[in-house]
N, C-alpha and C positions, 0 to 999 in steps of 0.2 A: 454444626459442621456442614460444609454446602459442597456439592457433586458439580464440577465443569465440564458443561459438553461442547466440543471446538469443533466447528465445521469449517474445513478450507486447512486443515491442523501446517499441511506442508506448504505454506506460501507465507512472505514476508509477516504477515502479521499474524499468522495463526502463529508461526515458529515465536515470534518475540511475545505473544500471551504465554504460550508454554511455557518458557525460557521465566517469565515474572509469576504465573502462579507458581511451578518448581521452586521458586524463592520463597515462598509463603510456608507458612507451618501447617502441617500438616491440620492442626488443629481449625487452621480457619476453612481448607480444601483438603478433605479427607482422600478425591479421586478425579481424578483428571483424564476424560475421556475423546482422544484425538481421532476424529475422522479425516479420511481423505480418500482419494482413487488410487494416488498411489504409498509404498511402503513408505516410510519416514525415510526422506532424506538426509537429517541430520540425527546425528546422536543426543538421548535426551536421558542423564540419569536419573531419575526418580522413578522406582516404583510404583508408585501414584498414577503414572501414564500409562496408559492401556491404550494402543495404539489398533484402528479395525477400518479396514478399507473396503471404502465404499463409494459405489458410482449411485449417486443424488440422481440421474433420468431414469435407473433401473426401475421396474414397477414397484409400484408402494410397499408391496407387499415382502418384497428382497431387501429394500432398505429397513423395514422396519423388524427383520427377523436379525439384520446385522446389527442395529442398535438395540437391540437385546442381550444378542449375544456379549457383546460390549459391556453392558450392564448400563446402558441407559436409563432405567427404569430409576435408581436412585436418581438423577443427574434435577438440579436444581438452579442451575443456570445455563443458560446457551449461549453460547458468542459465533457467531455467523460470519465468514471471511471467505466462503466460498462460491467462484467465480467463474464462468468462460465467459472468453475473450470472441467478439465476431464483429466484422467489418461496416455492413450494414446494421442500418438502427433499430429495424423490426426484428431480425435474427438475434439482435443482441437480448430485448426485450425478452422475447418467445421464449429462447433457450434459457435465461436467468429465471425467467417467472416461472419456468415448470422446475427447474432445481431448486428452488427455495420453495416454491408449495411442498413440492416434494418430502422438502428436510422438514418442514412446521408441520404436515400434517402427521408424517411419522414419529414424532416428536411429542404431539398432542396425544399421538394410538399409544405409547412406549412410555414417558416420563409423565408420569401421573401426580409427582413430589415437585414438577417444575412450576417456578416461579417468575423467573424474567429471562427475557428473551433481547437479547442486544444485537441491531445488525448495524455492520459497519459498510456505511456508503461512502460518500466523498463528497471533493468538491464542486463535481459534475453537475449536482443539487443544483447550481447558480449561474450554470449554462459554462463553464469556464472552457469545457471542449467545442466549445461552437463560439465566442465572442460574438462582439459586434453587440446588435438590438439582443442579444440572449441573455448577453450578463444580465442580472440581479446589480441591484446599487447596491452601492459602496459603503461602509462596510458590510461586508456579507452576514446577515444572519440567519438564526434557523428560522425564522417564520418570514423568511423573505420569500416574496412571491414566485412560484415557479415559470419558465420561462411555454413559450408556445411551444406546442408540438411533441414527440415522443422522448420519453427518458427511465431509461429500465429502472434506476433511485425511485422515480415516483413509484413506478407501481410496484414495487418493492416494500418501499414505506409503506404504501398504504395496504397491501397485503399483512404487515405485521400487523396493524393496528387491527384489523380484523379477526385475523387469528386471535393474539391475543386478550382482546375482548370477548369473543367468544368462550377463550377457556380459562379465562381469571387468572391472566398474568400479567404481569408489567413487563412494558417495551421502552427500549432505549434505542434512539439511535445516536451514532456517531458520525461525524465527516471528518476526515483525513484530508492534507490535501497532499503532495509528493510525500512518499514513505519510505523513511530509509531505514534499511533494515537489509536482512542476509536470507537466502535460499540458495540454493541449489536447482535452477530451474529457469523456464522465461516468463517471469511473473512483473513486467514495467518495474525490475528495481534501479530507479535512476542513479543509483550511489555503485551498482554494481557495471552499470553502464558507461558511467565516466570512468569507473577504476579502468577498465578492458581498454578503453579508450585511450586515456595518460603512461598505462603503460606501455600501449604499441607504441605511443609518440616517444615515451623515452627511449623506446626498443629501436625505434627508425631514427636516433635524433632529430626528432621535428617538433616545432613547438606546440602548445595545446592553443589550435584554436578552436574559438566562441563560434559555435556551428550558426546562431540569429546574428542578430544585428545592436548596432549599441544600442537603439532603444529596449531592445530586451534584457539587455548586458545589465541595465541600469534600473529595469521596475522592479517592484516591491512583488517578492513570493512567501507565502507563507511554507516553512518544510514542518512536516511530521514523522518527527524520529520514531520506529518502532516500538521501541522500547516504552516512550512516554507513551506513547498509545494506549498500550498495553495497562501501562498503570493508571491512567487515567476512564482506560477502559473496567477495571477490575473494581478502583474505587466508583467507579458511578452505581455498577450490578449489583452492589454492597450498601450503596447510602438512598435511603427511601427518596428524598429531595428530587432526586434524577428520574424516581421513575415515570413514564407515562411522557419525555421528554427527548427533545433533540439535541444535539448539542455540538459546534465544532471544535476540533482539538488538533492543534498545531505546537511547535516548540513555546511559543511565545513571545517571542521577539522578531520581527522583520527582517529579513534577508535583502539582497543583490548579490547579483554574480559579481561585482564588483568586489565586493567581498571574498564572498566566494570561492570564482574565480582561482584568483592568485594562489591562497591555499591551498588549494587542489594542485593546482602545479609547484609549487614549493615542495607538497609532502612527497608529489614522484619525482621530484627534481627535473622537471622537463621546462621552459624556459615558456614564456607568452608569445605571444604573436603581439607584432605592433603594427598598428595599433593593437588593443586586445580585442576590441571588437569593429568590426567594420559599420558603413551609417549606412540606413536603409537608401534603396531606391526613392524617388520622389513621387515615383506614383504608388507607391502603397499605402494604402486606408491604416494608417494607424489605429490600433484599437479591435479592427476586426481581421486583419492579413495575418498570417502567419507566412514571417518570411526570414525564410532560413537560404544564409547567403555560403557557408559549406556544408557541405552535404555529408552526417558522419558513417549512413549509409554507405556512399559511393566509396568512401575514404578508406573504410572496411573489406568494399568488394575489390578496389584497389590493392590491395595492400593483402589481398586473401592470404597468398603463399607465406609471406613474410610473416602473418600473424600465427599459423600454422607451425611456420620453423620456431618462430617463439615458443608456444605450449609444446614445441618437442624437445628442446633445448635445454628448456629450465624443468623439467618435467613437470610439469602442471595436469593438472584434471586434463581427461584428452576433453574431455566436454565441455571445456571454460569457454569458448567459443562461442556456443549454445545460448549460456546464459545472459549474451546480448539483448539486450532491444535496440539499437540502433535506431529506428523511425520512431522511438518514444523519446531519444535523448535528442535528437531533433525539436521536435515537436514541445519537450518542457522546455526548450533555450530561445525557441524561434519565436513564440506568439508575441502579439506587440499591445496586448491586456494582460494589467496586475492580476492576481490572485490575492486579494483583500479579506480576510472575515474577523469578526471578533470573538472572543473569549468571553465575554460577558455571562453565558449562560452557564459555562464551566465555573467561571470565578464565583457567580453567584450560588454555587452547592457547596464551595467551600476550598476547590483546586486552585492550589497558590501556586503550582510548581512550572518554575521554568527553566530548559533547559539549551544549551550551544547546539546549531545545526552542526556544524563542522567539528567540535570536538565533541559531541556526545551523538552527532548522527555519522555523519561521513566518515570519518578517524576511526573510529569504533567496527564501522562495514569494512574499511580499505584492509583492517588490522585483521580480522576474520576472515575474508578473503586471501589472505596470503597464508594464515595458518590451513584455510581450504587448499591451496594451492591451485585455484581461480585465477590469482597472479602472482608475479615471480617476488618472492620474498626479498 
């Protein structure tokens, strides 16, 4: 029987491990131990979960008395999903690299039965937030070259590799690329982003337009439902094959907002824009612009009051608001480079599974969302 330690427990993808080990028998996960800064957002019945909050910059020495208390000390697997967010690219590095030493080294002092340690990056890995000369070719894999210059993933990765060798455990990592999944919070979830989004526009009768351009409307993204994450993440921690290994995990099938799209506004009943997407400028560098022709920021900042009278109307969360990203739902619609990677390294441990973005990722969030009351049911 194996101990789960979750760091990042209250964010899209800590909540959807939870949510899949809770599914497990007791017999294969005796204990399931959720970190985070703050209390659980969401309701989680099992037992099994012992929830203990904790701020990762605290000194080592406060983290490592709370993952005690927690009962870390049995904990025989880690799954790592915990995050801040910062503008600049050294802040981003600095901050992330003192909260993951942080959690490994506490981790190493406290869980003495641990075994493998899985952190989950992304598809950042292959320069995907920078395009242009940064991308990685096509298709992306894990031993694809890193791109020039700074990237918190790298030194992340190669901090586990260290640790982990150090103290005789196996490391996995994972890359994600958009994660659909459900919190409570502003954690980039782009599926909670359009919901907020399709229902003002039903709410203002106005149609849902494609914030880029049709070349975006039309390339290939890979989406990673949470859920599959989650399982793909629990079967790799579990099967020797994976360890000591990278690997990306997406639905499995290729997307377009072309696709997409439509679906998304059929299920809030709000009509397209026609065109659905408008054609780029002619002087934009395809491949490396990011160029977003409505802005869904502005459209928000517009529309402030109106969105407001909405969550007081329908009585929704007063904080549904909140859990925008607005410049993230931008910025996944605008870029005018695919998100390409392949499965191959997943397929080759033995993961067959594939699942619908729209019905097992987006469908699934818009539906939990209204039982949230995040939006109007």
């Amino acid at each position: 029987m194996s101990t789960a330690l979750v760091f990042g427990a209250n964010g899209v993808s800590g909540i959807a491990l939870l949510q899949a080990l809770s599914a497990s028998s007791d017999k294969e996960w005796k204990k399931i131990i959720a970190i985070s800064r703050r209390p659980p957002v969401l309701d989680h019945d099992d037992p099994r979960v012992v929830f203990e909050s904790v701020d990762l910059l605290a000194p080592k020495d406060e983290v490592v008395q709370k993952l005690r208390h927690a009962g870390a000390a049995e904990a025989t697997h880690t799954f790592f999903y915990a995050y801040i967010a910062k503008e600049d690219e050294q802040e981003l590095i600095d901050v992330n690299r003192k909260l993951f030493g942080n959690a490994m080294e506490a981790v190493a002092e406290v869980s003495k039965q641990m075994k493998v340690f899985l952190l989950q990056t992304g598809y950042k890995y292959y320069g995907t937030h920078k395009g242009g000369e940064n991308l990685a070719s096509y298709p992306w894999k894990a031993d694809s070259p890193r791109h020039e210059g700074g990237n918190f993933y790298y030194v992340q990765e190669d901090m586990l590799k260290d640790e982990c060798n150090k103290n005789g455990w196996k490391w996995i990592v994972t890359r994600p690329n958009f994660i659909l999944g459900v919190t409570k919070g502003n954690f980039m979830s782009l599926a909670t982003t359009v919901a907020l989004y399709a229902s003002g526009c039903k709410a203002l009768n106005q149609p849902l337009v494609f914030p880029g351009s049709s070349v975006s409307y039309k390339l290939e993204y890979d989406q990673s439902t949470a859920a599959n994450n989650a399982a793909f993440q629990i079967f790799a921690a579990t099967t020797e094959k994976a360890y000591n290994r990278a690997f990306n995990i997406y639905d499995g099938k290729t997307e377009t907002f072309v696709d997409l799209w439509p679906k998304i506004a059929d299920y809030f009943g709000v009509k397209l824009a026609s065109p659905p997407a408008d054609d780029p400028p002619s002087s934009a560098n395809i491949g490396s612009d990011v160029v977003n022709l409505h802005s869904v920021p502005e459209w928000a900042k517009n529309h402030k009051s109106d969105l407001e009278k909405l969550v007081k109307e329908q009585d929704l969360d007063p904080d549904a608001l909140k859990y925008a990203t607005w410049d993230f739902l931008d910025f996944a619609t605008s870029r005018t480079w695919k998100d390409r990677a392949t499965l191959d390294e997943a397929r080759s441990i033995g993961w067959t599974k594939t699942v619908d973005s729209f019905e097992d990722g987006f469908k699934p969030v818009f539906e939990e969302l209204k039982r949230l009351k995040v939006i109007p049911a």
